[in-house]
N, C-alpha and C positions, 0 to 999 in steps of 0.2 A: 134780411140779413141776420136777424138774431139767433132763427135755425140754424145757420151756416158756421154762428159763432159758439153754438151747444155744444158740438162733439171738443172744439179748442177748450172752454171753458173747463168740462170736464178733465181733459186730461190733463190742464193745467191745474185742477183743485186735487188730485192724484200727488203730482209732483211737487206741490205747497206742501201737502202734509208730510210726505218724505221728508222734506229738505225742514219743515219748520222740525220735525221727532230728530233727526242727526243736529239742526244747532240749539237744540234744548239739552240735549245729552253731552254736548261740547262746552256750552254754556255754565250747566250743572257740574263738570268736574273738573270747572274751577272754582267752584267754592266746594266741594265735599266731594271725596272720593269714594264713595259710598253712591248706591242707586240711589235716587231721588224718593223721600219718604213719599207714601199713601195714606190718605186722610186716616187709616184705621193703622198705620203704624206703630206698635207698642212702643216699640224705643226711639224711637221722634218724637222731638218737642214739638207744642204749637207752633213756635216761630220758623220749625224748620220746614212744616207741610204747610203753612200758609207760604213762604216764602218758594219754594217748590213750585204752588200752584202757580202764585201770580207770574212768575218768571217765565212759567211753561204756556200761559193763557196771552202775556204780552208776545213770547216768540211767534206762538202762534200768527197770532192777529200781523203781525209785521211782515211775515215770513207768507203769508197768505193775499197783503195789501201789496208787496212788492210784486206775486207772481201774477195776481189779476191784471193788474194797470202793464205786465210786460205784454201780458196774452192781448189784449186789449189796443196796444201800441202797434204788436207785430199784425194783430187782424186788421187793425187800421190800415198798417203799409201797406200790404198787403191787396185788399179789397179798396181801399182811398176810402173808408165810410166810418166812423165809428160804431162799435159792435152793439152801443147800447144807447138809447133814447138820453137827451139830455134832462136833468131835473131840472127842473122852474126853483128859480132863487127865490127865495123874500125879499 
């Protein structure tokens, strides 16, 4: 099954990162109407590229945990199997 659930995976981490780069840029101009500073920005502050980054590294990760677990849910319905091995708890 986990072949079966490669080609979903992928095209799912495709459309994560779309969707996480438009609510980063939606995100970002409401605080500053300006592009979002780069580490090597002469005219940004420190607190504006650190604050940049983490915002754009949290969209990320949210915007990437939401699409896995949907791909994940519909391959479930789908197949009736979960796409990926269960971890062992401590």
């Amino acid at each position: 099954m986990k072949l079966l659930y490669k080609p979903i995976s992928l095209v799912a981490g495709v459309l994560a990162a779309r969707a996480a780069k438009a609510a980063f840029q939606s995100l970002w101009s409401l605080i500053d109407d300006r592009e979002p500073p780069k580490a090597n920005t002469e005219a940004a502050t420190l607190p504006q590229v650190v604050a940049a980054a983490v915002l754009e590294a949290a969209t990320k990760a949210a915007v990437a945990a939401v699409v896995k677990r949907a791909a994940a849910q519909t391959f479930s319905h789908l197949f009736g199997v979960w796409p990926v091995p269960a971890e062992p708890r401590d």
